[in-house]
Jmol script that loads the backbone (N, CA, C; Angstrom):
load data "model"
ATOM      1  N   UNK A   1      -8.030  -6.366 -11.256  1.00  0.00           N
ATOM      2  CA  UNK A   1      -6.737  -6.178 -10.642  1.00  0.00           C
ATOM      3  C   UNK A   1      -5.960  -5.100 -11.400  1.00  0.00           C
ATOM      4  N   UNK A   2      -4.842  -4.396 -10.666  1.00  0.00           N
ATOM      5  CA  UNK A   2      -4.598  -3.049 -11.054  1.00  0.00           C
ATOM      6  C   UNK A   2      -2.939  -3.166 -11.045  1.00  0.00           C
ATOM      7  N   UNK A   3      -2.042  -3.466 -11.936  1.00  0.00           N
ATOM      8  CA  UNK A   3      -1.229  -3.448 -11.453  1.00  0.00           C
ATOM      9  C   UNK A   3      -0.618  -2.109 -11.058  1.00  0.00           C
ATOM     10  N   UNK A   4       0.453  -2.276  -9.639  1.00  0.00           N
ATOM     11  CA  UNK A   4       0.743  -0.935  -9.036  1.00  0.00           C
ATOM     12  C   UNK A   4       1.464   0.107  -9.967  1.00  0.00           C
ATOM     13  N   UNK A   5       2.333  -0.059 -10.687  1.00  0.00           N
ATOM     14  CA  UNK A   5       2.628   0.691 -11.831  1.00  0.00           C
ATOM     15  C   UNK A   5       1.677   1.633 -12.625  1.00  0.00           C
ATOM     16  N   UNK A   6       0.331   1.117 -12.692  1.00  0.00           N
ATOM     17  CA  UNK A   6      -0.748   1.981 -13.253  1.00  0.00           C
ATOM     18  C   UNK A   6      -1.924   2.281 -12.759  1.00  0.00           C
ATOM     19  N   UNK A   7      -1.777   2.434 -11.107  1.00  0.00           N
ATOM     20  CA  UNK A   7      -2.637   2.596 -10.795  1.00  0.00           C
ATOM     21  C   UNK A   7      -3.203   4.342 -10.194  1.00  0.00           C
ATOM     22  N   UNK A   8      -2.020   5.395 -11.017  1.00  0.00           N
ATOM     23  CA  UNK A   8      -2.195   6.805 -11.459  1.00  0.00           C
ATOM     24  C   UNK A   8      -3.965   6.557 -11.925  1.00  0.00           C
ATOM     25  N   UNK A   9      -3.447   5.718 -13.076  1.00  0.00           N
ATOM     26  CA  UNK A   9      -4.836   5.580 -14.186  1.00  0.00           C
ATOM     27  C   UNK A   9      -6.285   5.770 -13.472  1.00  0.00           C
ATOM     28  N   UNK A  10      -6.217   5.284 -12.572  1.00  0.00           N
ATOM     29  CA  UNK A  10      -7.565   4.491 -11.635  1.00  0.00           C
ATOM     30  C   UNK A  10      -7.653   5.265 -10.437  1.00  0.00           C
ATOM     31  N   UNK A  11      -7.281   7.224 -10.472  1.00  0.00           N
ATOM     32  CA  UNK A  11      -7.321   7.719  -9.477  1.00  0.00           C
ATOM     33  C   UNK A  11      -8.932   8.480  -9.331  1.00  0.00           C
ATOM     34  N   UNK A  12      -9.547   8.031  -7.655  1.00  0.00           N
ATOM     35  CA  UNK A  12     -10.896   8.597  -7.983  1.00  0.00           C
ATOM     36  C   UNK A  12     -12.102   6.945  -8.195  1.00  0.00           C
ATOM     37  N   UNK A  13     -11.242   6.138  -8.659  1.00  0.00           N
ATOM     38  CA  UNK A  13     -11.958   5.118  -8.363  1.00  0.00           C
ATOM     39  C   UNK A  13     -11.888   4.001  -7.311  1.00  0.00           C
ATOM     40  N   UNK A  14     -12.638   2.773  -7.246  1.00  0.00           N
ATOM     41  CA  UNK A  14     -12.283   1.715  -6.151  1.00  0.00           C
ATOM     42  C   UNK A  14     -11.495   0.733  -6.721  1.00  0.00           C
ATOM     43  N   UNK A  15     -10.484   0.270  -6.192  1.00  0.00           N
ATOM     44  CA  UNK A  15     -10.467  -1.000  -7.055  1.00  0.00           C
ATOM     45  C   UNK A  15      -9.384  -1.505  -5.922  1.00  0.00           C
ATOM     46  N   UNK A  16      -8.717  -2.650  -6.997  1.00  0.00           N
ATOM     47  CA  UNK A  16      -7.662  -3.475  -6.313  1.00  0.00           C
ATOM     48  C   UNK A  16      -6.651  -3.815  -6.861  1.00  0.00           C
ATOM     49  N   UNK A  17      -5.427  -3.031  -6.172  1.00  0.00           N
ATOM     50  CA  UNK A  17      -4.227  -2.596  -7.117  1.00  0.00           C
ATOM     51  C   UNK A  17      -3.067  -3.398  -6.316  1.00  0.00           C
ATOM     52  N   UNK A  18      -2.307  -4.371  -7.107  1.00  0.00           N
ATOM     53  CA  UNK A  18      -1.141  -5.080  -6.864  1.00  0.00           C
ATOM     54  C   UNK A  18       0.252  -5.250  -7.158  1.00  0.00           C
ATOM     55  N   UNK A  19       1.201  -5.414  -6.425  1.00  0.00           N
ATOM     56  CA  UNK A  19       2.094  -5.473  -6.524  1.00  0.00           C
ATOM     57  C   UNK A  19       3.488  -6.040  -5.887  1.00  0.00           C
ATOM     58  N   UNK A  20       4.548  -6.139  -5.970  1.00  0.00           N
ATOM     59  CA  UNK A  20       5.538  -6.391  -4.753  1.00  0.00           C
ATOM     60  C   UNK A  20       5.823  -5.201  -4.338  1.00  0.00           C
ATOM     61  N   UNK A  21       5.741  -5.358  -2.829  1.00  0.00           N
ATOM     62  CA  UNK A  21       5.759  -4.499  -1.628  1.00  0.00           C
ATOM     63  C   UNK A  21       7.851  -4.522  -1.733  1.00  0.00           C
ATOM     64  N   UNK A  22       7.786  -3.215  -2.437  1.00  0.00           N
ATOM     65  CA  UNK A  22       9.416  -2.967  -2.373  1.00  0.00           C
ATOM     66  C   UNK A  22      10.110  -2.413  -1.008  1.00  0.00           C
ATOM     67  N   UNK A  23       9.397  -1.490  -0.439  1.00  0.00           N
ATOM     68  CA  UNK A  23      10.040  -1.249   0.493  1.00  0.00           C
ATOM     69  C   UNK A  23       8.397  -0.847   1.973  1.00  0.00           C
ATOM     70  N   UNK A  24       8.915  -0.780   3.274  1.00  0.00           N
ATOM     71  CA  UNK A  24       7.909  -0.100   4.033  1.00  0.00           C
ATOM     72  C   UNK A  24       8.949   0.715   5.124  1.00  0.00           C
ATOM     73  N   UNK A  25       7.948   1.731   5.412  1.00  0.00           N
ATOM     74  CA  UNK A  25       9.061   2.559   6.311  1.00  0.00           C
ATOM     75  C   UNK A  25       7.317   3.050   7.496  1.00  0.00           C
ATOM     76  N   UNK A  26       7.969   2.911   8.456  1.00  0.00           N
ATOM     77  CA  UNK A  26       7.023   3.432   9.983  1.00  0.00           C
ATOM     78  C   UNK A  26       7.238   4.849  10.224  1.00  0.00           C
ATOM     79  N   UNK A  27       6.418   6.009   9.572  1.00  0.00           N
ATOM     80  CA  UNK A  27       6.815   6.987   9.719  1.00  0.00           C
ATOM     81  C   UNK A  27       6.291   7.902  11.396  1.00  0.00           C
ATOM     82  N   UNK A  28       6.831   7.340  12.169  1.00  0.00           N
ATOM     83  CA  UNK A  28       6.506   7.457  13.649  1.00  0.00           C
ATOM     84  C   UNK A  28       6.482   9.402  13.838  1.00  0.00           C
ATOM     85  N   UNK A  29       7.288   9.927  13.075  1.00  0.00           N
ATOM     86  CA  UNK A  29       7.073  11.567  13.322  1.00  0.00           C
ATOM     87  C   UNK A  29       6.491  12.540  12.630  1.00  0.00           C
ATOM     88  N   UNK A  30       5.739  11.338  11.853  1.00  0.00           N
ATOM     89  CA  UNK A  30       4.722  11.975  11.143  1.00  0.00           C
ATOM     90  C   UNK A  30       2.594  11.861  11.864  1.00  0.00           C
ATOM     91  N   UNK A  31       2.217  13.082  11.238  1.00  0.00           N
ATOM     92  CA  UNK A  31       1.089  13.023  12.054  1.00  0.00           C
ATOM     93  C   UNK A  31       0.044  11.780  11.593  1.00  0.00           C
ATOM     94  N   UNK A  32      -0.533  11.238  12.900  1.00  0.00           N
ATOM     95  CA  UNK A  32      -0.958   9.742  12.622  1.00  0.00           C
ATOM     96  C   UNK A  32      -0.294   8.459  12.643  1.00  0.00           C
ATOM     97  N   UNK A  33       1.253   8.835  12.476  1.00  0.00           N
ATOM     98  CA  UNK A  33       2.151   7.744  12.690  1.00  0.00           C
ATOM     99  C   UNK A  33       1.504   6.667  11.346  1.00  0.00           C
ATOM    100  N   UNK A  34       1.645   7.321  10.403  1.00  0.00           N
ATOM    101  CA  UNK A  34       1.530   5.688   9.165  1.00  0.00           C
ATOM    102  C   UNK A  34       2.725   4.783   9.066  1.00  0.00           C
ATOM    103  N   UNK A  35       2.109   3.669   8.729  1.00  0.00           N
ATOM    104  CA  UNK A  35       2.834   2.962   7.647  1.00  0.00           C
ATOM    105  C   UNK A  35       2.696   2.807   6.023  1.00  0.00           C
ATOM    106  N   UNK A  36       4.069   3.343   5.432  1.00  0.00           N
ATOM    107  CA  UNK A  36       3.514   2.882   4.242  1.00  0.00           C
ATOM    108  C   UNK A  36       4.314   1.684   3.882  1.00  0.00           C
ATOM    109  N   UNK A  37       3.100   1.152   2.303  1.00  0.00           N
ATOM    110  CA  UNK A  37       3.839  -0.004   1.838  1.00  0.00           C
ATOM    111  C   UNK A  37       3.889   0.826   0.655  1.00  0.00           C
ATOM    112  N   UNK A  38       5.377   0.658  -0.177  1.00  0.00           N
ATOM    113  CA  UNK A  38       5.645   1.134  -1.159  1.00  0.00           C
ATOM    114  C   UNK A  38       5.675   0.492  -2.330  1.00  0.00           C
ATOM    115  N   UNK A  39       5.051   0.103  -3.236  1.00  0.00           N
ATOM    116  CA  UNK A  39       4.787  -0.479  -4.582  1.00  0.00           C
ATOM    117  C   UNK A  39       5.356  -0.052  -5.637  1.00  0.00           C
ATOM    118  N   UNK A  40       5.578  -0.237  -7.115  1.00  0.00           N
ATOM    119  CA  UNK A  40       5.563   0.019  -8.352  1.00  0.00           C
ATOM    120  C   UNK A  40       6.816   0.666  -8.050  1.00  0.00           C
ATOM    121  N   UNK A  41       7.874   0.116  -7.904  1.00  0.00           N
ATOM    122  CA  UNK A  41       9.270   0.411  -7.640  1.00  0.00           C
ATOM    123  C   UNK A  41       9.841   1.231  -6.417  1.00  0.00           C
ATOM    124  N   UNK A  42      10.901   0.911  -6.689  1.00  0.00           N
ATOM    125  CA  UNK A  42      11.902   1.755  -4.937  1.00  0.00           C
ATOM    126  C   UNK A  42      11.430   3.004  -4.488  1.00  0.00           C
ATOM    127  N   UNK A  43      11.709   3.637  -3.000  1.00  0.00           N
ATOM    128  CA  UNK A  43      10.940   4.800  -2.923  1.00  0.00           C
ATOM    129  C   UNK A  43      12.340   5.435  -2.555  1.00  0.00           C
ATOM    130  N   UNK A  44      12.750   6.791  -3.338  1.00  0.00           N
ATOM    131  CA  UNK A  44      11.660   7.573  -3.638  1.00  0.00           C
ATOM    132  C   UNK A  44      10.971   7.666  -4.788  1.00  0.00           C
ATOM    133  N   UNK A  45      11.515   6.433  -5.730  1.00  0.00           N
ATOM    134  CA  UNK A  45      10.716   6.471  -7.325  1.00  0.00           C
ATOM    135  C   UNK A  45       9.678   5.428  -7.865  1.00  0.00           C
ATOM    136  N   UNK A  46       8.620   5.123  -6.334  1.00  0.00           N
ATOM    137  CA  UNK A  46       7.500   4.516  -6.293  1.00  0.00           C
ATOM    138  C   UNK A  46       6.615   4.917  -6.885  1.00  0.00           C
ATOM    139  N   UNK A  47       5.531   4.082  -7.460  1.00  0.00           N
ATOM    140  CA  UNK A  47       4.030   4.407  -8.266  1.00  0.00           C
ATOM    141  C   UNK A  47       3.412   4.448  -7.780  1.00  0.00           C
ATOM    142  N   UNK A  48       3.091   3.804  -6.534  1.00  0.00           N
ATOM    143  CA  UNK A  48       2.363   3.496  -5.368  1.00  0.00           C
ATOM    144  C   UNK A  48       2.426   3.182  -4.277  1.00  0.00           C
ATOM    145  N   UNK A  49       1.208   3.789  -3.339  1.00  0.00           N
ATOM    146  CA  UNK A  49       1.964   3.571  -1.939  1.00  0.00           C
ATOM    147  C   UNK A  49       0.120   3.231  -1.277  1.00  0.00           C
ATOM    148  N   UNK A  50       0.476   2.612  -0.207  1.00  0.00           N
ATOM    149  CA  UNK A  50      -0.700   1.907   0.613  1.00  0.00           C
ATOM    150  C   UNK A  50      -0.348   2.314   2.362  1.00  0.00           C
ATOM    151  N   UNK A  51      -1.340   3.254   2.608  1.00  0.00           N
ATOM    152  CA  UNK A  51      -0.923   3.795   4.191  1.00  0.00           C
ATOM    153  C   UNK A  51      -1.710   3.278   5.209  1.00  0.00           C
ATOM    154  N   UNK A  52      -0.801   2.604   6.337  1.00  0.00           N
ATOM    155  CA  UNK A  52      -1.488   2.206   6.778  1.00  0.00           C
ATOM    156  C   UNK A  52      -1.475   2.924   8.537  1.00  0.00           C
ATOM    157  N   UNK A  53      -2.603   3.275   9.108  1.00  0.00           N
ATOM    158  CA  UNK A  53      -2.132   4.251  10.336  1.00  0.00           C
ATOM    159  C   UNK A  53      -2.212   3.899  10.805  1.00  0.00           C
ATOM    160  N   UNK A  54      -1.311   4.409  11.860  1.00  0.00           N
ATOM    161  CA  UNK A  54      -0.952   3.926  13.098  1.00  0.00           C
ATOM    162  C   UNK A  54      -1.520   3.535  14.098  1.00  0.00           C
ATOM    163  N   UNK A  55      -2.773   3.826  14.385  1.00  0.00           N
ATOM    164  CA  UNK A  55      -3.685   3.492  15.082  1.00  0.00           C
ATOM    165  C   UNK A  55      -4.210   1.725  14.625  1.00  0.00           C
ATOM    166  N   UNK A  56      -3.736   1.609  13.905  1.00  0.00           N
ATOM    167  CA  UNK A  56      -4.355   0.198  13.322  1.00  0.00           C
ATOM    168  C   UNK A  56      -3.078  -0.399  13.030  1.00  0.00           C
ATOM    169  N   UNK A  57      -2.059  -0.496  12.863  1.00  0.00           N
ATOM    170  CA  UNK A  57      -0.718  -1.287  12.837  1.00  0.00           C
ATOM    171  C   UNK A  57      -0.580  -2.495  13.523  1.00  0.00           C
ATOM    172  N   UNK A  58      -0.916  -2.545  14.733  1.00  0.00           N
ATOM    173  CA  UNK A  58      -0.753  -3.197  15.700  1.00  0.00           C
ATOM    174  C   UNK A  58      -1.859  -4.685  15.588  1.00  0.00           C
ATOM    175  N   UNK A  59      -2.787  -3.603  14.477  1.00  0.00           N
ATOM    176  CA  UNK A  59      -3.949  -5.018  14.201  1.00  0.00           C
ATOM    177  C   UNK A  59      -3.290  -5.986  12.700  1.00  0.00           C
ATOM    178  N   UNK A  60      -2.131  -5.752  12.382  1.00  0.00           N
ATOM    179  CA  UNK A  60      -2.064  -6.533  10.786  1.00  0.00           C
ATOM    180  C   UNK A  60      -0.984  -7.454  11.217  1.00  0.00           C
ATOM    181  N   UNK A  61      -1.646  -9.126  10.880  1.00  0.00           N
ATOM    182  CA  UNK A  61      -0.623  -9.742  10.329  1.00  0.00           C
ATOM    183  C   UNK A  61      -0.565 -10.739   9.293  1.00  0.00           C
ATOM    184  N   UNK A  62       0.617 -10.733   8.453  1.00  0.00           N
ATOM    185  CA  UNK A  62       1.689 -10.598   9.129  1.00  0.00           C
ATOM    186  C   UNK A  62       1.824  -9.140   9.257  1.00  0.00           C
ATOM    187  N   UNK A  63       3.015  -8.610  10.346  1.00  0.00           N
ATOM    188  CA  UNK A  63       2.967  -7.231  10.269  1.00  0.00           C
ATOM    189  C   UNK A  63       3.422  -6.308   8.739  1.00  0.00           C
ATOM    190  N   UNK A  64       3.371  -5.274   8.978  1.00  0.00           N
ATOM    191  CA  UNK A  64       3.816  -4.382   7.780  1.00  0.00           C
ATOM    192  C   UNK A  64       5.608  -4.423   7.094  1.00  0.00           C
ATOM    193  N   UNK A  65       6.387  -4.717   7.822  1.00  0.00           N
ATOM    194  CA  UNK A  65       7.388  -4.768   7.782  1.00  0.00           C
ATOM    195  C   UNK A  65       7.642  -6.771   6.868  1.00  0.00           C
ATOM    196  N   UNK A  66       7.028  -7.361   7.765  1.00  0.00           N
ATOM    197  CA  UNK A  66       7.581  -8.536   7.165  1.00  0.00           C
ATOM    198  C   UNK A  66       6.501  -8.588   5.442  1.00  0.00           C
ATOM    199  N   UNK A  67       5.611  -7.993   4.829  1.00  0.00           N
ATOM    200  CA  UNK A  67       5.162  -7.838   3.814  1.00  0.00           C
ATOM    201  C   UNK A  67       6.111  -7.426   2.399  1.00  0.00           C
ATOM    202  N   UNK A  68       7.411  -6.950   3.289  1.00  0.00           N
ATOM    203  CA  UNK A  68       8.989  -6.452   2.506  1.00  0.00           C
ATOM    204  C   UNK A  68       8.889  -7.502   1.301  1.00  0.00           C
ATOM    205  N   UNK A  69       8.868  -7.466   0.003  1.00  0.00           N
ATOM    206  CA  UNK A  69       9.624  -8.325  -0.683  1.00  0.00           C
ATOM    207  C   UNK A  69       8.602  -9.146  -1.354  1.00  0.00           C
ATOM    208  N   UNK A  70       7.306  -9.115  -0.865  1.00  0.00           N
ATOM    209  CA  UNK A  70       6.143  -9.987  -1.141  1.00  0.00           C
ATOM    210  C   UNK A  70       5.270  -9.168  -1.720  1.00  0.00           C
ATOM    211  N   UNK A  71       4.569 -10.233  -2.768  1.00  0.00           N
ATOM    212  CA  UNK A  71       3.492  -9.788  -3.807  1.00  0.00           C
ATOM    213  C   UNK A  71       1.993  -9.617  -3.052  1.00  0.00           C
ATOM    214  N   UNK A  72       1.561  -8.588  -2.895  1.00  0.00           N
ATOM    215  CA  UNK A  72       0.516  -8.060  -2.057  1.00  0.00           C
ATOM    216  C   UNK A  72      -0.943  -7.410  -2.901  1.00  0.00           C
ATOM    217  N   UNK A  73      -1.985  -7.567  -2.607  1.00  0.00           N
ATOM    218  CA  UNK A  73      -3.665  -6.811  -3.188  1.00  0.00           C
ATOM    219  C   UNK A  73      -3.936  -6.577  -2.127  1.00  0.00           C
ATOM    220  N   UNK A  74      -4.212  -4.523  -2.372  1.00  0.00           N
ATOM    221  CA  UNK A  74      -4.540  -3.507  -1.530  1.00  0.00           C
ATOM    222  C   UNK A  74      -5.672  -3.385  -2.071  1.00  0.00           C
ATOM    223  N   UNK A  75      -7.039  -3.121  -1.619  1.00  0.00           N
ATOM    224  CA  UNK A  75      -8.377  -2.834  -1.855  1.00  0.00           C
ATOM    225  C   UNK A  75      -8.875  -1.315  -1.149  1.00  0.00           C
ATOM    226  N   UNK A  76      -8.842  -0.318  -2.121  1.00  0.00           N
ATOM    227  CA  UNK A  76      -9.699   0.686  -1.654  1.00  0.00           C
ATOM    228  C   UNK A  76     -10.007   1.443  -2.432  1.00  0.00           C
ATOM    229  N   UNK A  77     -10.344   2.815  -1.971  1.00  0.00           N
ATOM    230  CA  UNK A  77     -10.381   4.066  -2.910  1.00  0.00           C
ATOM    231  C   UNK A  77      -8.714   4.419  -3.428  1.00  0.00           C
ATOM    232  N   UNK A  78      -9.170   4.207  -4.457  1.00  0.00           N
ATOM    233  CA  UNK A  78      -7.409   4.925  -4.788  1.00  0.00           C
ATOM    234  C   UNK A  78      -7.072   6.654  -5.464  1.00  0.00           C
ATOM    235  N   UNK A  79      -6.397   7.589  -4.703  1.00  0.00           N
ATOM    236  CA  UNK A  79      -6.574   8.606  -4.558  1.00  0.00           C
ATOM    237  C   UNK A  79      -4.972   9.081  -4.625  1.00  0.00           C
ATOM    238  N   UNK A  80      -4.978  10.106  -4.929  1.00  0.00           N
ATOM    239  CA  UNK A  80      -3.555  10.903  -5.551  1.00  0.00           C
ATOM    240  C   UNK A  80      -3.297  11.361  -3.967  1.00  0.00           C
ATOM    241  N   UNK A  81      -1.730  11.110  -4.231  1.00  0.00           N
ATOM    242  CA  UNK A  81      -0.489  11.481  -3.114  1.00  0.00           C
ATOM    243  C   UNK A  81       0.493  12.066  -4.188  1.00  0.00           C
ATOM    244  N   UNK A  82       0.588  13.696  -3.940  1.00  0.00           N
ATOM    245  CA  UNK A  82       1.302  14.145  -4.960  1.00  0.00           C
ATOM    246  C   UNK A  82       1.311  13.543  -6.317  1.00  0.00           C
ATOM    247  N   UNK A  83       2.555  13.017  -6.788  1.00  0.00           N
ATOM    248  CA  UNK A  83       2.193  12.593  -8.333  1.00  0.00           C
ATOM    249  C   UNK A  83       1.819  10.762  -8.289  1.00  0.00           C
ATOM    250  N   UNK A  84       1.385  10.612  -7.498  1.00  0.00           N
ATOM    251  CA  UNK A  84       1.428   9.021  -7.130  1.00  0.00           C
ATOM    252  C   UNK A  84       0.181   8.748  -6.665  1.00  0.00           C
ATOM    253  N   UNK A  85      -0.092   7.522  -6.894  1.00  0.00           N
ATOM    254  CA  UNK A  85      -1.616   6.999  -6.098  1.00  0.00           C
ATOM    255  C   UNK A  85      -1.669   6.232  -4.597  1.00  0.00           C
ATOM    256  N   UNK A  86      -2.597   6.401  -4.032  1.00  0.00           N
ATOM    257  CA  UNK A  86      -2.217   5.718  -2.978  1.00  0.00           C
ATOM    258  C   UNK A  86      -4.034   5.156  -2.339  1.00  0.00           C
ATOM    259  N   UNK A  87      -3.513   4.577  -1.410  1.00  0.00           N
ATOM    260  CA  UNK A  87      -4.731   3.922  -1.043  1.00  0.00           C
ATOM    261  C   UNK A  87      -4.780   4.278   0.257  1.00  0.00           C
ATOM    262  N   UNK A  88      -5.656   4.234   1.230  1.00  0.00           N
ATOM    263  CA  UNK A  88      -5.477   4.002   2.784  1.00  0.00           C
ATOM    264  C   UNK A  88      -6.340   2.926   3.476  1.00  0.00           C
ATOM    265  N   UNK A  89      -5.717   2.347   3.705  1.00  0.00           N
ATOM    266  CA  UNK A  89      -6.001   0.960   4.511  1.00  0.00           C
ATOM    267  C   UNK A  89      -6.503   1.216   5.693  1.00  0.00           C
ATOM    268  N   UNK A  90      -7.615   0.581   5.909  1.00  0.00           N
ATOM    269  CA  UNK A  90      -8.646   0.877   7.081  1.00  0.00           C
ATOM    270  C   UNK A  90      -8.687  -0.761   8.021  1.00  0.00           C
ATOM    271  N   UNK A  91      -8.256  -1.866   7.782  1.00  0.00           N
ATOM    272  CA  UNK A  91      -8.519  -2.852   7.978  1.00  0.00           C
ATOM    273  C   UNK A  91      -7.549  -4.058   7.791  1.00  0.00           C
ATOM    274  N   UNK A  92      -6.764  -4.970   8.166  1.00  0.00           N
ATOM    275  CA  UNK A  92      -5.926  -6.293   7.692  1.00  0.00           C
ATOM    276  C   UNK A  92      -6.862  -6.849   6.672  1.00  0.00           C
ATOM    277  N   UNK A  93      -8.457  -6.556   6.463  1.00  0.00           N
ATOM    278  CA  UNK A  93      -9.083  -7.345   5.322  1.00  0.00           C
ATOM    279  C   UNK A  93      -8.550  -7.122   4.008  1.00  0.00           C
ATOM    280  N   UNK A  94      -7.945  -5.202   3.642  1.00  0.00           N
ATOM    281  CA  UNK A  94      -8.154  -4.708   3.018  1.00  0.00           C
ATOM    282  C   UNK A  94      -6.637  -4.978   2.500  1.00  0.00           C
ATOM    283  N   UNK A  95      -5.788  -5.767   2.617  1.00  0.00           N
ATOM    284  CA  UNK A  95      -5.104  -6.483   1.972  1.00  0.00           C
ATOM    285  C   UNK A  95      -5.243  -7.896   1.981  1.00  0.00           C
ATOM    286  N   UNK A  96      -4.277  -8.328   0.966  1.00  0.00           N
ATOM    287  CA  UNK A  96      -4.875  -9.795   0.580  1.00  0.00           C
ATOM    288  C   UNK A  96      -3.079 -10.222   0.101  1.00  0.00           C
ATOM    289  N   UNK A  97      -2.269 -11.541   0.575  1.00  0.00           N
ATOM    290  CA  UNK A  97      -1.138 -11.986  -0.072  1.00  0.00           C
ATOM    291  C   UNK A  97      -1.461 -12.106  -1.179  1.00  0.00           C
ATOM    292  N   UNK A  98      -0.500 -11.900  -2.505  1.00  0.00           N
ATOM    293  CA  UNK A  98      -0.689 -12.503  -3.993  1.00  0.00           C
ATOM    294  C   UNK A  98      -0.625 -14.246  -3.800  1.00  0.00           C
ATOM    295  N   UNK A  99      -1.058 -14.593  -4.284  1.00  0.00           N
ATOM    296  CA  UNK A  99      -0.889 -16.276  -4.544  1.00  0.00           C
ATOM    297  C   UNK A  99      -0.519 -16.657  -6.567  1.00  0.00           C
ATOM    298  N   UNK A 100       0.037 -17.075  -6.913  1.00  0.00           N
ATOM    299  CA  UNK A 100       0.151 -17.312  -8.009  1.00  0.00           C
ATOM    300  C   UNK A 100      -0.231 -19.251  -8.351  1.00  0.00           C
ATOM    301  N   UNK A 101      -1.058 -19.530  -9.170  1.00  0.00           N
ATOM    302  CA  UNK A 101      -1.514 -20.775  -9.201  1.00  0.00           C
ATOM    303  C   UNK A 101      -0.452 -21.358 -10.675  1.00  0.00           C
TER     304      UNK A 101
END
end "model"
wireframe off; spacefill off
backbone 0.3
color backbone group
């Protein structure tokens, strides 16, 4: 597990990087129409971000929006977005709720 704060570190590899989902925004006028979930603090001064496109939105629940506020594990390639890492979500598998025992 990766927490989202350091998951710069782990760019280029696979893994599974977590965090609370601080903010998500539906970027509808952008090409592909993503969603992101924004991690490792507020955006615009996030560590991480998890995109999820638009073409596949419609398949996640809970949806992207109600994930606001909740501790979340994103599973993929994790790969640089400007100075930040990010993942792209291909699947509702490819997240997972945090559970704390």
């Amino acid at each position: 597990m990766i927490p989202a704060d350091q998951a710069t570190r782990f760019i280029g590899r696979t893994g599974m990087v977590c965090g609370k989902v601080e903010k998500t925004r539906y970027a509808q006028n952008s090409e592909g129409e993503p969603t992101f979930l924004y991690m490792g603090g507020a955006f615009p001064r996030h560590t991480f971000s998890a995109r999820i496109p638009g073409d596949q939105r419609g398949s996640f629940r809970p949806t992207p929006e109600e994930l606001e506020g909740r501790d979340v594990c994103v599973i993929g390639a994790i790969k640089r977005d400007s100075s930040r890492a990010e993942i792209s979500i291909t699947s509702p598998s490819d997240i997972k709720l945090a559970t704390i025992n």
